[in-house]
Structures are given as structure tokens and as C-alpha cells.
C-alpha positions as CSV (number, residue, x, y, z in Angstrom):
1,X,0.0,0.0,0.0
2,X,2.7,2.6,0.8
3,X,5.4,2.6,-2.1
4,X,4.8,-0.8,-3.1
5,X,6.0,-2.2,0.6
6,X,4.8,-5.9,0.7
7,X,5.1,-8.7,3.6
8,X,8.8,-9.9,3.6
9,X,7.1,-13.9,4.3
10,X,3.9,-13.9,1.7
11,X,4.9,-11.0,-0.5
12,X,1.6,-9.3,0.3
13,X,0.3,-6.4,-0.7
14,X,-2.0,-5.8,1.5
15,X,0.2,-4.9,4.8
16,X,-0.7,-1.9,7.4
17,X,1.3,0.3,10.0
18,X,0.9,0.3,13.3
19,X,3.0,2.2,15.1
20,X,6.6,1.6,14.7
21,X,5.8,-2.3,13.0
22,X,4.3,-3.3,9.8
23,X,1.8,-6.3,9.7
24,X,0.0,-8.4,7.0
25,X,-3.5,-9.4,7.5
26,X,-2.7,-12.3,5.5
27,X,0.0,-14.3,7.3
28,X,0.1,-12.3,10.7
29,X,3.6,-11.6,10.1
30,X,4.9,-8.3,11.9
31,X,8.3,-6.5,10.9
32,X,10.1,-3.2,11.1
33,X,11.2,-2.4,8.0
34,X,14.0,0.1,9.3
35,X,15.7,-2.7,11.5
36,X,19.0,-4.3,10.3
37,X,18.3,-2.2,6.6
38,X,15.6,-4.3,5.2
39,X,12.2,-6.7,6.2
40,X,13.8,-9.6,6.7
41,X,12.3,-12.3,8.2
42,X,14.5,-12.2,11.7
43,X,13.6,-8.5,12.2
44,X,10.8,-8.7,14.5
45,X,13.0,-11.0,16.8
46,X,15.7,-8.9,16.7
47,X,14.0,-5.9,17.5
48,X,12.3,-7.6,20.7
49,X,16.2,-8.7,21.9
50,X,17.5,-5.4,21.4
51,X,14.2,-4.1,24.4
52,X,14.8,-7.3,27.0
53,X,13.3,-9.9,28.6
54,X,9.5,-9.1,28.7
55,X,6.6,-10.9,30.3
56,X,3.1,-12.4,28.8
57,X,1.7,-8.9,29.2
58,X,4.4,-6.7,27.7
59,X,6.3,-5.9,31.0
60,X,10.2,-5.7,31.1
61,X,11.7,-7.9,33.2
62,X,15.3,-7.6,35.4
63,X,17.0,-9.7,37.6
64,X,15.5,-10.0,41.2
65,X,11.9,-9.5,39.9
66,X,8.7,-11.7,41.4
67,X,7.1,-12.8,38.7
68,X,3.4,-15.0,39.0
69,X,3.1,-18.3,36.5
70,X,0.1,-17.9,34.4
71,X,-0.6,-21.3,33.2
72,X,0.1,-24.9,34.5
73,X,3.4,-25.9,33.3
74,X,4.6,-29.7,33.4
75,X,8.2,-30.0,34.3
76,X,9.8,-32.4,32.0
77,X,11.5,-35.6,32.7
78,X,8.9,-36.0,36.3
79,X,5.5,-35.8,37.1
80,X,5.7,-32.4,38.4
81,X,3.9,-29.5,37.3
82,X,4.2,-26.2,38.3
83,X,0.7,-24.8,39.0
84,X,-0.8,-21.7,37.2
85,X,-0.9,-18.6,39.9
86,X,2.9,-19.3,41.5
87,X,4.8,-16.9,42.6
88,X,8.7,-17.0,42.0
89,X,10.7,-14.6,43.6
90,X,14.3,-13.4,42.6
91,X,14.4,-14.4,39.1
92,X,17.8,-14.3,37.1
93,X,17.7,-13.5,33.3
94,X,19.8,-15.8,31.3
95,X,20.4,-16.7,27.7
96,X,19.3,-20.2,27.6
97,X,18.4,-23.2,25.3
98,X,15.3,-23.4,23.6
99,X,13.6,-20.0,24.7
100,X,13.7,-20.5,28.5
101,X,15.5,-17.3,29.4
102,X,14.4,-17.1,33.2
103,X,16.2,-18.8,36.1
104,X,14.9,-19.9,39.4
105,X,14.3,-21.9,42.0
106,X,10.3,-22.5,42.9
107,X,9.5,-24.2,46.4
108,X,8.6,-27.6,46.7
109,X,10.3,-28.4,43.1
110,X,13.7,-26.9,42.8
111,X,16.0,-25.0,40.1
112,X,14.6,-24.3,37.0
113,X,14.2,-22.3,34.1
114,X,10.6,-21.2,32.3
115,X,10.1,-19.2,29.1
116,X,9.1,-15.5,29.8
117,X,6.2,-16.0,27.6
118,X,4.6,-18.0,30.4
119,X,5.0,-15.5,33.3
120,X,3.8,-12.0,34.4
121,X,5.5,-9.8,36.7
122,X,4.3,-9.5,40.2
């Protein structure tokens, strides 16, 4: 729509602004064309490394912060699960495997990491 921009993933015409991002009704796909000179696919990612750690809801997160578990969770390799509504206190941020870039220890299971996505700060 705005000189001849289309979706970087569909090649889509029909893609929209919203504030600093552009987005394809399409595919869903949502990219800042300014970020690394170009709409690649990666942009979006990089973009959201480059502001942090952030929670389900948006919120930056730092080391130290309590943060409340918003769904049940099943801790693999045991029958555990970590129930939806736990608090965790004194989280560290760390660049781990497989998106789980929060460590911490939660009572009555032990060390552990959990994705940000899956958290909201306290």
C-alpha cells in the first residue's frame, strides 16, 4: 500500500502500520522495515532482543523481579507441574536453550528455568 511495501514472508500487498511495525492481514507476520536495513524475516525477533526480557503482558523484566506463573506448566523428565498462579521470587535473566531465558528456584520443586512467555510480573 505505501510505495509498493509488501510482507517480507507472503509478499503481500495488502500490509498496514501500526506504530513503529508493519503487519499483513494475510500471514500475521509483523516486521520493522528500518531494523537491520531491510524486512527480513528475523527483524521482528531482533528488534524484541534489542528491548529485553519481557513478560506475557508486555512488561520488562530484570534480575531480582517476582514474577506469578500464568498457566500450569509440566516439568519435563517427572510428574511435576508447576501450578498456574505461583509466585517466584528473585528471578535471574539468562540466555538459555530453547527460549527459557528465566532462572529460578520454585518451592517444593527446585531450580529451573521457564520461558518469559509463560510469566507476568508481580
Amino acid at each position: 500500500m505505501d510505495d509498493g511495501l509488501k510482507c517480507p514472508k507472503c509478499n503481500s500487498e495488502h500490509v498496514y502500520q501500526d506504530g513503529m511495525l508493519w503487519i499483513c492481514p494475510e500471514c500475521a507476520h509483523e516486521w520493522n522495515p528500518q531494523a537491520e536495513g531491510g524486512a527480513g524475516a528475523g527483524a521482528g525477533a531482533d528488534a524484541a532482543a534489542d528491548q529485553g526480557v519481557r513478560d506475557a503482558n508486555g512488561n520488562a523484566l530484570s534480575d531480582g523481579d517476582a514474577v506469578t506463573v500464568i498457566k500450569d506448566l509440566k516439568v519435563k523428565g517427572s510428574s511435576l507441574v508447576v501450578k498456574g498462579g505461583t509466585k517466584v521470587k528473585n528471578i535471574r535473566l539468562v540466555d538459555g536453550a530453547d527460549g527459557h531465558n528465566i532462572a529460578c528456584k520454585i518451592d517444593g520443586i527446585g531450580a529451573m528455568n521457564l520461558k518469559s512467555e509463560f510469566v507476568k510480573k508481580a
